[in-house]
gemmi code that builds the backbone of each chain (N, CA, C; Angstrom):
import gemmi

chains = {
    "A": [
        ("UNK", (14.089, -19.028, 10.560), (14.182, -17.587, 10.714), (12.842, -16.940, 10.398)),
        ("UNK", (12.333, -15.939, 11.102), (11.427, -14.907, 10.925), (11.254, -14.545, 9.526)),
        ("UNK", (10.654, -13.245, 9.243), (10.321, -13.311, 7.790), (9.160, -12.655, 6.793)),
        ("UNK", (9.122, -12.116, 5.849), (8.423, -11.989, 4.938), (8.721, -12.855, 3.715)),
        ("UNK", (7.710, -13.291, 2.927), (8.232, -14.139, 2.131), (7.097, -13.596, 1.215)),
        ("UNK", (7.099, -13.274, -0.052), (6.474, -12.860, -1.239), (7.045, -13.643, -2.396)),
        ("UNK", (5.604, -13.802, -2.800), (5.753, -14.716, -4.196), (4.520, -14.354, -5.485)),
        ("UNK", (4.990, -14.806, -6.599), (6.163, -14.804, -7.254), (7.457, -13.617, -7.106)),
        ("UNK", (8.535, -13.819, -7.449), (9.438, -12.588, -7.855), (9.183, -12.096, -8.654)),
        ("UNK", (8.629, -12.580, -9.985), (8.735, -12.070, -10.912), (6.979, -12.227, -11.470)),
        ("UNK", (6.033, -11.310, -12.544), (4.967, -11.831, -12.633), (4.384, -10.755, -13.428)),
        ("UNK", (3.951, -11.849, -14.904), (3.746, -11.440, -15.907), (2.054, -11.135, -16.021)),
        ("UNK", (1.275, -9.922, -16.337), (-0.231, -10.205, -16.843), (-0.718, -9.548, -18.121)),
        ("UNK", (-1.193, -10.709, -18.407), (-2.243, -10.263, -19.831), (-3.050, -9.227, -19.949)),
        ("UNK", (-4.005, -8.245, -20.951), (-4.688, -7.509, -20.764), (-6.120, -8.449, -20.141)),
        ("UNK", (-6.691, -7.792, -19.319), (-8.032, -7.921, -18.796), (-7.317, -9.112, -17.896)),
        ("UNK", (-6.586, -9.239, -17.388), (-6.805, -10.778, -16.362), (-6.493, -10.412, -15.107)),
        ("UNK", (-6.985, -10.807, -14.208), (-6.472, -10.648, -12.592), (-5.130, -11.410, -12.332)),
        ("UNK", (-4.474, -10.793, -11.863), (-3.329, -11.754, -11.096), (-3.394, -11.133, -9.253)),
        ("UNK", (-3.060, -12.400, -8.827), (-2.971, -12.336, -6.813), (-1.774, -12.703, -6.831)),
        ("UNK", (-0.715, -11.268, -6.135), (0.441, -11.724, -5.264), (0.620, -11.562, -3.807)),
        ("UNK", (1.415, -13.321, -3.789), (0.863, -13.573, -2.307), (1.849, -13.243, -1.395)),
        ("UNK", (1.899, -12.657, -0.143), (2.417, -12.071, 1.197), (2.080, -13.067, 2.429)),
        ("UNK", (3.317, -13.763, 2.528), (3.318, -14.951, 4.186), (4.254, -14.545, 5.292)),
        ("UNK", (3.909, -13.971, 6.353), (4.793, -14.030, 7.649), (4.568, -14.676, 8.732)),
        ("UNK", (5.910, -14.835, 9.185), (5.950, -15.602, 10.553), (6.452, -14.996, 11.554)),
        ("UNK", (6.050, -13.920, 11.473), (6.636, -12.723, 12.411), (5.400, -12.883, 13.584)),
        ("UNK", (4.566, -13.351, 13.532), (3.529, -13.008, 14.817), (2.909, -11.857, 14.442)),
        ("UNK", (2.982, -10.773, 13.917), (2.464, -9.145, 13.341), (1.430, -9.101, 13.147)),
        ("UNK", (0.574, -8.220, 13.680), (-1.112, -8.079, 13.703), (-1.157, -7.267, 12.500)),
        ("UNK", (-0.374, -5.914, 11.742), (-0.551, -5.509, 10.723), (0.203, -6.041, 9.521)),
        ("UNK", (-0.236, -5.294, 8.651), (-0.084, -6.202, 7.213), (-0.059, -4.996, 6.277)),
        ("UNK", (0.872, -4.685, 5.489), (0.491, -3.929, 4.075), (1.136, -4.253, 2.962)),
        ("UNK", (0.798, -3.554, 1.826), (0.650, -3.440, 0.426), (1.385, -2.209, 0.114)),
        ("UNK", (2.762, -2.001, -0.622), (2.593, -0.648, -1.182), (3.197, -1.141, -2.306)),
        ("UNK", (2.617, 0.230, -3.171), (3.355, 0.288, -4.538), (4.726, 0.677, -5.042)),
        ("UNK", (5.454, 0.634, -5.845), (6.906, 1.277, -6.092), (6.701, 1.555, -7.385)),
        ("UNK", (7.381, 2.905, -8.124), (7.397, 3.104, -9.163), (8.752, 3.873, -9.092)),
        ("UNK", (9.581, 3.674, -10.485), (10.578, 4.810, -10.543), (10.926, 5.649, -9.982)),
        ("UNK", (11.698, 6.427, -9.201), (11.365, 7.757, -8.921), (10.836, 8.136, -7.553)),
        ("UNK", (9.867, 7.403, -7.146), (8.987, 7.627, -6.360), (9.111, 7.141, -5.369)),
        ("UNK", (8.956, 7.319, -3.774), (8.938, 6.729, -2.965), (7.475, 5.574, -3.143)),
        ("UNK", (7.346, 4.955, -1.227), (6.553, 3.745, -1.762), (5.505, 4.254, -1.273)),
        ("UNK", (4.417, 3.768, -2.249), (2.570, 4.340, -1.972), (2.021, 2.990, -1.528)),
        ("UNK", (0.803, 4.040, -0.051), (0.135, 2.564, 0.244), (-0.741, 2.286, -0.431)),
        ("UNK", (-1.533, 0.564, -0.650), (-2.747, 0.634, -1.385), (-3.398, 0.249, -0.854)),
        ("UNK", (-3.097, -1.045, 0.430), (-4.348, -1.456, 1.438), (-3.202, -1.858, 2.703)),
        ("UNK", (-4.582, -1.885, 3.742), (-3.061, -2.276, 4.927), (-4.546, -2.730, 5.933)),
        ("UNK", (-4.115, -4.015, 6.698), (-5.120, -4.746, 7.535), (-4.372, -4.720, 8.817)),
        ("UNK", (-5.034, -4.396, 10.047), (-4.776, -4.236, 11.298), (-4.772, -5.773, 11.928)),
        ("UNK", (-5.803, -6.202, 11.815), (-6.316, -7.541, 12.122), (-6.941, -8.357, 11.643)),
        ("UNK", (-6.912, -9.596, 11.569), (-7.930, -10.527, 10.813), (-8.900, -10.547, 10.211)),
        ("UNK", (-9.389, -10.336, 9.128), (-10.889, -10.324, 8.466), (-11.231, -8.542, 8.573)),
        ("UNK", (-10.041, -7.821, 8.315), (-11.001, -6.423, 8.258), (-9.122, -5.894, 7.503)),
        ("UNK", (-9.681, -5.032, 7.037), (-8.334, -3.991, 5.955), (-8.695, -2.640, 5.484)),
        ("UNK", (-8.009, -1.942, 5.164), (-8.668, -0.588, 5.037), (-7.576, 0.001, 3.520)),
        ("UNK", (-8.262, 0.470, 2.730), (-7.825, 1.353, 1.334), (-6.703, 2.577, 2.071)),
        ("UNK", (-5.755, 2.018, 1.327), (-4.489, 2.998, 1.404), (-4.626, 4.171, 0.565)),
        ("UNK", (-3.955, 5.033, -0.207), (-3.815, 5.956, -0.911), (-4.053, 5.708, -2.780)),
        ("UNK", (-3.885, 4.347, -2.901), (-3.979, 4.301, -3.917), (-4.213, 2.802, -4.393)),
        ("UNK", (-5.877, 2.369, -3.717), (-6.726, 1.224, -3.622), (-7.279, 0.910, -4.743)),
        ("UNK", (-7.608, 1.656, -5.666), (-8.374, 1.639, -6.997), (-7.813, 1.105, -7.727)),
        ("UNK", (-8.670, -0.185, -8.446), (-7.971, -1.326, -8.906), (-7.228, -2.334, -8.191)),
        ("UNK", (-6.834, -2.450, -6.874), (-6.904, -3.235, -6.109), (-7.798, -4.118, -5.314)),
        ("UNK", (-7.590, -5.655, -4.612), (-8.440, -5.624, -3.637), (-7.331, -6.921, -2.780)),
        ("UNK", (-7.774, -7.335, -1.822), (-7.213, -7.841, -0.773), (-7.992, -8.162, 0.322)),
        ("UNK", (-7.724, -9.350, 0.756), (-8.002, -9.971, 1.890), (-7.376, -10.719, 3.072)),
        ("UNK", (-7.525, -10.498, 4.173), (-7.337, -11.235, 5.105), (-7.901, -11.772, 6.126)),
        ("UNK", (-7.966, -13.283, 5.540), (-8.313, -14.228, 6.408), (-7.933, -15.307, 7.062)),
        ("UNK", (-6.468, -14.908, 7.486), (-5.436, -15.574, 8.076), (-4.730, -14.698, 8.287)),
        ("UNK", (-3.659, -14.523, 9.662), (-3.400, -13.537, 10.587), (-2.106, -13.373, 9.526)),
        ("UNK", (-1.247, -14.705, 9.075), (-0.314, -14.680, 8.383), (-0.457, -14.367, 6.661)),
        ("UNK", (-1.397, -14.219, 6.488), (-1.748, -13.977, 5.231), (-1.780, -12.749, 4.839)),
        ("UNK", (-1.535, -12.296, 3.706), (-2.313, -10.899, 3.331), (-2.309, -10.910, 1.250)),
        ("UNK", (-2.670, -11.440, 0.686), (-2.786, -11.584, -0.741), (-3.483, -9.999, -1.328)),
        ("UNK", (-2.774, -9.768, -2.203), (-2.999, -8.693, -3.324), (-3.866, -8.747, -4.752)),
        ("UNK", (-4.973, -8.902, -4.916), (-5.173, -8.771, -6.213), (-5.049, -7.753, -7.460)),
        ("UNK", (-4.365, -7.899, -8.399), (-4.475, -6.588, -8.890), (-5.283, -7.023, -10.155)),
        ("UNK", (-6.201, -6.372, -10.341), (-7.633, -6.382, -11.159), (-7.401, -5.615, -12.499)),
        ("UNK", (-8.398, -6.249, -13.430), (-7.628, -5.381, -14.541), (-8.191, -4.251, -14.569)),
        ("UNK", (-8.542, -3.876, -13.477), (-9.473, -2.432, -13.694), (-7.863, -1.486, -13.011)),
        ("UNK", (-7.163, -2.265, -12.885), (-6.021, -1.381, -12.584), (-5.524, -1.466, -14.069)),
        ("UNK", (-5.296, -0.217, -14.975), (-4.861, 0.045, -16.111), (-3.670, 0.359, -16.131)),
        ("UNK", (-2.515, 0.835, -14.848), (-1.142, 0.907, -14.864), (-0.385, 0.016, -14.110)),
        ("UNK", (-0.410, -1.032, -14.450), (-0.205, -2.076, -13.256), (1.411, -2.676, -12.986)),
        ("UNK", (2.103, -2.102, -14.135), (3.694, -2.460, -14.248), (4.490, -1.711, -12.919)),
        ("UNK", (5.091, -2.312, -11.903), (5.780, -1.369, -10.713), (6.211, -2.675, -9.416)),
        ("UNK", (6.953, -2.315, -9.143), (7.026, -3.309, -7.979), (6.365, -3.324, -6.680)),
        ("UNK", (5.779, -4.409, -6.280), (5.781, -4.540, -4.748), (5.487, -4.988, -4.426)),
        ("UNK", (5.641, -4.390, -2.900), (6.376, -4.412, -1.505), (5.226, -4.691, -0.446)),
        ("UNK", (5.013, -5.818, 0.188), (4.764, -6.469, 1.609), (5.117, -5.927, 2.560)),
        ("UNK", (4.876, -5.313, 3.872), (5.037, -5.181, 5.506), (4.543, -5.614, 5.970)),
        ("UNK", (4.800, -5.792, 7.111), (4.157, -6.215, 8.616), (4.491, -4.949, 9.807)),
        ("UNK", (4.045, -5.326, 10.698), (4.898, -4.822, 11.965), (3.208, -5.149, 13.380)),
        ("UNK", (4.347, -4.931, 14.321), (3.615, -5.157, 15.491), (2.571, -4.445, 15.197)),
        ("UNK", (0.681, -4.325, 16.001), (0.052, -3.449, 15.536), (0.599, -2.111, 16.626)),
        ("UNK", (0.928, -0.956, 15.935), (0.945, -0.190, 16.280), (0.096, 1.078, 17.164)),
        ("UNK", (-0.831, 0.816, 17.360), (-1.655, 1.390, 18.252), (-1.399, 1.224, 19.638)),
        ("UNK", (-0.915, 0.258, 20.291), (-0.632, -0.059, 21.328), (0.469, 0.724, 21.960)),
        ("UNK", (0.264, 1.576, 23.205), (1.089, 2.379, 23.699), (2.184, 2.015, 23.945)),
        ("UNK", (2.394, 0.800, 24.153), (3.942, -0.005, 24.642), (4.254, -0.227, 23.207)),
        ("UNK", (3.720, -0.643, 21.835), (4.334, -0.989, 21.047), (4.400, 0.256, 19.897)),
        ("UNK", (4.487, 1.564, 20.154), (4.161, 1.590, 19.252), (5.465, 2.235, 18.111)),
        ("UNK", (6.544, 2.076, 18.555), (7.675, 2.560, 18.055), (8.470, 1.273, 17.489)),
        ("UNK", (7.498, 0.814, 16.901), (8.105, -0.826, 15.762), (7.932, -0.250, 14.774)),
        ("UNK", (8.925, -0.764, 13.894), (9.436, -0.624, 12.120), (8.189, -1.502, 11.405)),
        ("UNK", (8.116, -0.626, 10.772), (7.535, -2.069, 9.496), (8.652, -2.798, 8.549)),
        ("UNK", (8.268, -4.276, 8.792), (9.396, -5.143, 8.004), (9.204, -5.236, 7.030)),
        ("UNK", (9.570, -5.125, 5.733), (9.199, -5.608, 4.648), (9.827, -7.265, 3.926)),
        ("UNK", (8.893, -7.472, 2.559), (9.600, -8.613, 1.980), (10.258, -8.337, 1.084)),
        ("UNK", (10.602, -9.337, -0.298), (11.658, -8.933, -1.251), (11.040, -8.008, -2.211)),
        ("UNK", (10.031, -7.953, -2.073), (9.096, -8.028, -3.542), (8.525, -8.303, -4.616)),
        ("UNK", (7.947, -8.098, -5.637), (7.467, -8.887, -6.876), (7.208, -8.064, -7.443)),
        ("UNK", (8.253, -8.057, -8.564), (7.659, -7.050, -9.501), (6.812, -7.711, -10.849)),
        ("UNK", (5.960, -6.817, -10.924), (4.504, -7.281, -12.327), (4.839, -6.595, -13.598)),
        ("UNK", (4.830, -6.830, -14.429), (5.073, -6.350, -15.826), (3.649, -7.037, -16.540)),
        ("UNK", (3.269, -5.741, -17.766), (2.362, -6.118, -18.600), (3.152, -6.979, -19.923)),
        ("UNK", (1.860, -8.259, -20.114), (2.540, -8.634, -21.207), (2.251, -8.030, -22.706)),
    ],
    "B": [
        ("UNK", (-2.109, 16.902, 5.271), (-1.388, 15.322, 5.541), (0.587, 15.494, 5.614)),
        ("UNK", (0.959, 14.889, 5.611), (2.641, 15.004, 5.559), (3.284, 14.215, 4.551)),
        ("UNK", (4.553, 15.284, 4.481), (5.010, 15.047, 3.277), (6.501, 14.649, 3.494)),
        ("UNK", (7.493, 14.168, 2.548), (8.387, 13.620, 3.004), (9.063, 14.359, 2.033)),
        ("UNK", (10.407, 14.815, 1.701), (10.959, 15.170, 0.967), (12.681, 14.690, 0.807)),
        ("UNK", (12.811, 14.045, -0.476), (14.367, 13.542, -0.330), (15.119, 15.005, -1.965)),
        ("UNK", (15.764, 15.607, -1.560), (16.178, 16.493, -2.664), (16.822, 15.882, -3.308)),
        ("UNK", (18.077, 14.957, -3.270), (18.939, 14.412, -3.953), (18.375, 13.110, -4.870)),
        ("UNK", (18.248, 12.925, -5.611), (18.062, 11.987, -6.479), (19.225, 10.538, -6.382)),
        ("UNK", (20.651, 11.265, -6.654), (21.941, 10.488, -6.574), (22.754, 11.081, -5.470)),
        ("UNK", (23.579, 10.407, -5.440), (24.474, 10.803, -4.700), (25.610, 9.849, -4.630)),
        ("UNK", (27.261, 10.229, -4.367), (28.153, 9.696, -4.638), (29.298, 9.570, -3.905)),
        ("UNK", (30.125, 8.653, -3.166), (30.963, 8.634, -2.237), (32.351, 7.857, -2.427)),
        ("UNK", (33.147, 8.467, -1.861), (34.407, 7.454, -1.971), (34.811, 6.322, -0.675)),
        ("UNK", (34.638, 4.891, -1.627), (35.405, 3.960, -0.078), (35.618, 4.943, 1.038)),
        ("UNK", (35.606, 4.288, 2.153), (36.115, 5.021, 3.244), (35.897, 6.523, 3.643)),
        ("UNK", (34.743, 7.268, 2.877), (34.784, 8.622, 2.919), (33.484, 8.613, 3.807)),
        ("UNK", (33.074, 9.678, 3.993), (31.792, 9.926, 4.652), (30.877, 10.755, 3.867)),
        ("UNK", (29.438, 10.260, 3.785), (28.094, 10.737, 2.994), (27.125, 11.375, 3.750)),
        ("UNK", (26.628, 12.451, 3.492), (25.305, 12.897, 4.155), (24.076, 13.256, 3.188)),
        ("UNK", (23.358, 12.358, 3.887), (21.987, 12.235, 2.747), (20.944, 13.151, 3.359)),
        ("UNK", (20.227, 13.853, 2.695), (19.483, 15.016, 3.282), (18.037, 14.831, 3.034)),
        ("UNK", (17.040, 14.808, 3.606), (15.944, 14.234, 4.266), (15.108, 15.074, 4.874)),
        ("UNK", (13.973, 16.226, 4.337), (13.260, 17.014, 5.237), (11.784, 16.766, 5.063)),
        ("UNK", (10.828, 16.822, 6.236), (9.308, 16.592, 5.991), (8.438, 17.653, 6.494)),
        ("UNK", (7.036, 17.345, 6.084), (6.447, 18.421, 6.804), (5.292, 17.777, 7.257)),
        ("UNK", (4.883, 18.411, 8.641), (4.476, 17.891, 9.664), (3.484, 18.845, 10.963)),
        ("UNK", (2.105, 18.985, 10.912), (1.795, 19.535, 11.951), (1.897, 18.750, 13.907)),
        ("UNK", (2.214, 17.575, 13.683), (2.231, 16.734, 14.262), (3.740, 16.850, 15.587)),
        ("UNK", (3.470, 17.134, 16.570), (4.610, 16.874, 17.308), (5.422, 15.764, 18.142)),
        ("UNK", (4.213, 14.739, 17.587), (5.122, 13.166, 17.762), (5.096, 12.876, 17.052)),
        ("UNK", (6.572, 11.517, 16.657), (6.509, 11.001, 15.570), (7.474, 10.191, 15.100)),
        ("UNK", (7.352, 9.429, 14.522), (9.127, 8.531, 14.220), (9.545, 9.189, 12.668)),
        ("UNK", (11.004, 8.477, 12.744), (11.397, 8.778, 11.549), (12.194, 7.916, 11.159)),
        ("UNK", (12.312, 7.172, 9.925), (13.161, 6.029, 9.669), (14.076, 6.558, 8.272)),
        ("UNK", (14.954, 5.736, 8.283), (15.969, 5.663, 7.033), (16.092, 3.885, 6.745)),
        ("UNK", (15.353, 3.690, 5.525), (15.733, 2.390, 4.905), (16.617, 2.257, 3.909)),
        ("UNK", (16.771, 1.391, 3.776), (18.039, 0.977, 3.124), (17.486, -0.132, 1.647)),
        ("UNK", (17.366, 0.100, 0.741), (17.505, -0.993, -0.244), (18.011, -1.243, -1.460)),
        ("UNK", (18.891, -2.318, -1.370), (20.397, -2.639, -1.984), (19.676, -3.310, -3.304)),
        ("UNK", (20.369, -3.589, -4.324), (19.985, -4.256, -5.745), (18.970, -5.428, -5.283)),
        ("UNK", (18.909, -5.816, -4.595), (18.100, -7.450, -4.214), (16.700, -6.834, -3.856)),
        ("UNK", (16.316, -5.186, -3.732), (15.059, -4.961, -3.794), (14.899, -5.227, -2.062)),
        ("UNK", (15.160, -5.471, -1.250), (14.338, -6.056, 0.027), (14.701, -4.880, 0.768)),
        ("UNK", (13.790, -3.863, 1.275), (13.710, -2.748, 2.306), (14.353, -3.162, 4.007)),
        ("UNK", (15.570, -2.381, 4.331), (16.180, -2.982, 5.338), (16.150, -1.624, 6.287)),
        ("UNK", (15.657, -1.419, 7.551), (15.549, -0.791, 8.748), (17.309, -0.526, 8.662)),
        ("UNK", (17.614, 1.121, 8.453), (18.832, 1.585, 8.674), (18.849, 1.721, 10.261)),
        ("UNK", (17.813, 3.097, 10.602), (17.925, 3.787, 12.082), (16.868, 4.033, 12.147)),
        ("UNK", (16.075, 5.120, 13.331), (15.064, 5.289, 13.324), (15.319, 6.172, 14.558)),
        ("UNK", (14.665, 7.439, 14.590), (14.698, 8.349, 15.377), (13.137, 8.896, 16.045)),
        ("UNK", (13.303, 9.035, 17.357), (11.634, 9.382, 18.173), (11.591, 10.724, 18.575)),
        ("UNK", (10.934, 11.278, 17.985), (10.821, 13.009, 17.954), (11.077, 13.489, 18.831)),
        ("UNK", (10.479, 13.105, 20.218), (10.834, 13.193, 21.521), (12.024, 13.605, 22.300)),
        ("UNK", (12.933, 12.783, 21.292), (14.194, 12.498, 21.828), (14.849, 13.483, 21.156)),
        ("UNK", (15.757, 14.289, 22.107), (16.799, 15.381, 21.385), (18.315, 14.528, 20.975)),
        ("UNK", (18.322, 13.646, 21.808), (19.537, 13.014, 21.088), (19.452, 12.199, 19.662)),
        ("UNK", (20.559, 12.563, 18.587), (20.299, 11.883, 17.460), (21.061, 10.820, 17.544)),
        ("UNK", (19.472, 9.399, 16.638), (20.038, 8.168, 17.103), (21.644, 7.789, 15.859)),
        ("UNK", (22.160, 6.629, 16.862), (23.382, 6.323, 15.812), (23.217, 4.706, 16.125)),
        ("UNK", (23.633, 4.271, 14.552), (23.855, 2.647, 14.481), (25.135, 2.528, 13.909)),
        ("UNK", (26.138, 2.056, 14.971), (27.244, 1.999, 13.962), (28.344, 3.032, 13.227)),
        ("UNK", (28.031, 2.934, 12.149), (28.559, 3.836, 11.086), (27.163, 4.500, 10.361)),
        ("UNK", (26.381, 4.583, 10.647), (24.954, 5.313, 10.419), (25.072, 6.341, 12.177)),
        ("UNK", (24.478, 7.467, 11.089), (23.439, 8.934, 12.517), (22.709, 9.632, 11.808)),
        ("UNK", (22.388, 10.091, 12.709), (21.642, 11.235, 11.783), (21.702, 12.365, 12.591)),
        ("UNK", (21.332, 13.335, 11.845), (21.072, 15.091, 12.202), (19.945, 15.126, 12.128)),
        ("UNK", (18.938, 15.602, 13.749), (17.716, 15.340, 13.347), (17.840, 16.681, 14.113)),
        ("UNK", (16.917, 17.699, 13.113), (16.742, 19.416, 13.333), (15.316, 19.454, 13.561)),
        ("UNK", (14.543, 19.228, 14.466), (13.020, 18.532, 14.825), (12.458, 20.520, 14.109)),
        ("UNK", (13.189, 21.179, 14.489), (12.519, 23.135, 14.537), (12.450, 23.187, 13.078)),
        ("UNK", (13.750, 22.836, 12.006), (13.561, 22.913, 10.665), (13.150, 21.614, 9.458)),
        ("UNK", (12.252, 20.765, 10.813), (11.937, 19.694, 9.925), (12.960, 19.027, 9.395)),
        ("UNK", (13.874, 18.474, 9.581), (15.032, 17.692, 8.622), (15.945, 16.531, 9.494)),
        ("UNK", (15.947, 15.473, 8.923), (16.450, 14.307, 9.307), (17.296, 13.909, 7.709)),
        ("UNK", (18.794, 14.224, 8.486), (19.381, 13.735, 7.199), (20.056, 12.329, 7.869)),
        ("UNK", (21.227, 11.684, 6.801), (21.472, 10.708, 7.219), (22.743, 10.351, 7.179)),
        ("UNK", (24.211, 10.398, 7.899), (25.662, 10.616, 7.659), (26.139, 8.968, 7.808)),
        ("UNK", (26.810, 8.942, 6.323), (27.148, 7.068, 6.374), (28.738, 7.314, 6.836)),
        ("UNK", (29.270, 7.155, 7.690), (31.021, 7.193, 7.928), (31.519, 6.497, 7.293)),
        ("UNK", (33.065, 6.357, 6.949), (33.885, 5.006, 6.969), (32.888, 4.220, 5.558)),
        ("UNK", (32.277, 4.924, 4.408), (31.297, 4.376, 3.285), (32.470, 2.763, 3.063)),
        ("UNK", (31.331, 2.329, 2.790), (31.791, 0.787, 2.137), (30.866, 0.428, 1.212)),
        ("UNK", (31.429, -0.631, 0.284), (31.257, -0.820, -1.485), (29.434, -1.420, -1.195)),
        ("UNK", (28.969, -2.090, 0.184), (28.078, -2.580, 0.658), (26.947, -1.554, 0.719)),
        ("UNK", (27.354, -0.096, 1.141), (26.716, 0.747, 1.395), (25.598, 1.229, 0.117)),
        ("UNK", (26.344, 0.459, -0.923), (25.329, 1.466, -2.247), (24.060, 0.693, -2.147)),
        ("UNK", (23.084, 2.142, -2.312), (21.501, 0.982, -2.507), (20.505, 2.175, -2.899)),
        ("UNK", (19.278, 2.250, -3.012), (18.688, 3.480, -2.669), (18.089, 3.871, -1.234)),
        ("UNK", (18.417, 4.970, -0.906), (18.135, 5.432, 0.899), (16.911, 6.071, 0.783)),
        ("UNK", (15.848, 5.237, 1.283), (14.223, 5.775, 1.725), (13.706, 6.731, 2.923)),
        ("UNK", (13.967, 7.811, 3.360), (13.816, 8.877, 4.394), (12.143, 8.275, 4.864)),
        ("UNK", (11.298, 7.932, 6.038), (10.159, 7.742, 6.100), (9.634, 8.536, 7.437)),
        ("UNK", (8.683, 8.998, 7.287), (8.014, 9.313, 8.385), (6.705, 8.846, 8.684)),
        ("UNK", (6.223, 8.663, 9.922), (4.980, 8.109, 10.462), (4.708, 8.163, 12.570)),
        ("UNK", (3.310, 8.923, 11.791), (2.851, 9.322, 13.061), (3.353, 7.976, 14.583)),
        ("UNK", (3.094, 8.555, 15.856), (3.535, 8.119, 16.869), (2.946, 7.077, 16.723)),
        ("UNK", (1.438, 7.285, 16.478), (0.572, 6.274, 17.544), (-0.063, 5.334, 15.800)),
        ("UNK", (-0.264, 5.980, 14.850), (-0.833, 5.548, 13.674), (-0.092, 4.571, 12.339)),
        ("UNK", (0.355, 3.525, 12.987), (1.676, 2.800, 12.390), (1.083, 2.395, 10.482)),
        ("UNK", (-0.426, 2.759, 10.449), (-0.513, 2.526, 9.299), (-0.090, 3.730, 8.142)),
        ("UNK", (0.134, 4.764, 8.959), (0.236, 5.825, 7.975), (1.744, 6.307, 7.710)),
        ("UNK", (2.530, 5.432, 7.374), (3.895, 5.711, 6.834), (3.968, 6.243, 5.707)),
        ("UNK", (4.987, 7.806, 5.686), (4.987, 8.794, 4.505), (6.453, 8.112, 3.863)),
        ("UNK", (6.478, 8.029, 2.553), (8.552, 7.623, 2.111), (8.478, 9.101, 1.145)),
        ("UNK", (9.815, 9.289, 1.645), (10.280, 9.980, 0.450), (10.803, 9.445, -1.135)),
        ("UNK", (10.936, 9.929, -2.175), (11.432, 9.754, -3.269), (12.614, 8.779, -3.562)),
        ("UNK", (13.054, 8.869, -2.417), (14.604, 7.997, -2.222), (16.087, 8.871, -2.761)),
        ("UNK", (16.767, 8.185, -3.036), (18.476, 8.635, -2.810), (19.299, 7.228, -3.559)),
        ("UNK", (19.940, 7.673, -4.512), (20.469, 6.391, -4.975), (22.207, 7.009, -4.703)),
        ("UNK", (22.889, 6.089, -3.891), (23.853, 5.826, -3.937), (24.604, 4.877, -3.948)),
        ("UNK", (26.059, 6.138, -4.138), (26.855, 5.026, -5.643), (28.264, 5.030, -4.620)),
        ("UNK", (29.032, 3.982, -4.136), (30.022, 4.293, -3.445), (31.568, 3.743, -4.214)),
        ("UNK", (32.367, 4.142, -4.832), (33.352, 4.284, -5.924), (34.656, 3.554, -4.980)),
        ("UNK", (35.395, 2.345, -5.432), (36.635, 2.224, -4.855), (37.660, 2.489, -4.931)),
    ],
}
model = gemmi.Model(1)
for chain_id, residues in chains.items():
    chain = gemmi.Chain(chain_id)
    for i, (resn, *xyz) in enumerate(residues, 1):
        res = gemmi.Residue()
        res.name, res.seqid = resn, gemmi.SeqId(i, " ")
        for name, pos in zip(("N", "CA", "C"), xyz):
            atom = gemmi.Atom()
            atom.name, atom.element = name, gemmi.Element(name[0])
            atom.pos, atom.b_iso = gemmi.Position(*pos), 0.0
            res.add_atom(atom)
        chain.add_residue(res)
    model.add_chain(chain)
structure = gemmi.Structure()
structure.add_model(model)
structure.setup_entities()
C-alpha cells in the first residue's frame, strides 16, 4: 500500500542536541512538507520541497533545517537552536501542485512523531 | 495573507444525530480549495471533503457536506447519521488554486460523539 511512513513515533531530546525525524513515501509525490502541531492550534508550516535537492522555509523555519536528496525522502532536523521544540509532527506529500491538470490534489499526511524535551 | 478561522473549540453530538461544524476564512483570492480533515486519536490527518471555489455546488461524501457561502467566506461542515467513529479533531484548511505549498489550517474542532 501507498503511504507516508514517519519515524520515530515517539522522540525524546536532551538540552543542546539535534535530533532528525525521518519522512518516507511511496506515493510518487514531487512535494514534501513539514508542519508543526501545538495544542490549540492548527498546523504551521516549517519547510516544504517541491523537488529534489531544493526546499523552501515555511512560516516557522527557525531552528529547523531539512533536506532533500531523494525524491522519497524528506528528513527534519530540529536543532537545538530551536528552544521550544516539544509539539507534534506532521509529514505531507501531494502531487506537485503547480501543474494545471494537477492542481486540485490533497496533501497526504503521515502518523506523526511527537518530540518531547527531556 | 489568509486566514482560517474555526470558532468552536468542542463540539458535541448524539449517535445518529447530525453536527455542523463552522469554518470561515479570509481571502482576497478568488480561486481556491478548501478541505476538512479529519484526525481521530491515532494522530494521522485523513482527507474528509474538499470543495473548488469555482464550483457553486457544495461537495458531499457520504454522510459528510458542506455549506460553502463563497460571498460570506464560510465553509462549514454537516456530519449526518454521527457515529461513535466520527469523534476526532476537524481541521477546516484552505489553499490557494495553483500554490499547493501554501496551505492555511484552522485551530481545529474537537468532537465528542455520545451513545
Amino acid at each position: 500500500d501507498g503511504g507516508i511512513t514517519q519515524s520515530p513515533k515517539y522522540l525524546f531530546r536532551k538540552e543542546g542536541q539535534n535530533v532528525t525525524l525521518s519522512c518516507e513515501q511511496n506515493l510518487n509525490h514531487d512535494a514534501m512538507y513539514w508542519y508543526r502541531q501545538d495544542p490549540g492550534q492548527g498546523l504551521r508550516l516549517i519547510y516544504y520541497s517541491q523537488i529534489v535537492n531544493d526546499f523552501q522555509k515555511g512560516d516557522i523555519a527557525e531552528g529547523y533545517s531539512v533536506s532533500r536528496e531523494k525524491k522519497e525522502s524528506f528528513p527534519l532536523t530540529v536543532t537545538s537552536a530551536q528552544k521550544n521544540p516539544t509539539a507534534f509532527y506532521l509529514c505531507a506529500s501531494s502531487i506537485d501542485g503547480r501543474s494545471a491538470r494537477r492542481h486540485n490534489q490533497p496533501q497526504h499526511f503521515g502518523d506523526g512523531t511527537r518530540l518531547s524535551i527531556l | 495573507a489568509q486566514t482560517v478561522t474555526q470558532s468552536q473549540p468542542e463540539m458535541s453530538v448524539q449517535e445518529a444525530e447530525t453536527v455542523t461544524l463552522s469554518c470561515t476564512y479570509d481571502t482576497s483570492e478568488s480561486d481556491y480549495y478548501l478541505f476538512w480533515y479529519k484526525q481521530p486519536p491515532s494522530r494521522q490527518m485523513i482527507l474528509v471533503i474538499r470543495q473548488e471555489a469555482y464550483k457553486q455546488q457544495n461537495a458531499t461524501e457520504n454522510r459528510f457536506s458542506v455549506n460553502f457561502q463563497k460571498a460570506a467566506k464560510s465553509f462549514s461542515l454537516k456530519i449526518s447519521d454521527s457515529q461513535l467513529g466520527d469523534a476526532a479533531m476537524y481541521f477546516c484548511a484552505y489553499r490557494h488554486k495553483y500554490n499547493n505549498n501554501d496551505m492555511r489550517f484552522g485551530a481545529g474542532t474537537r468532537l465528542t460523539v455520545k451513545p
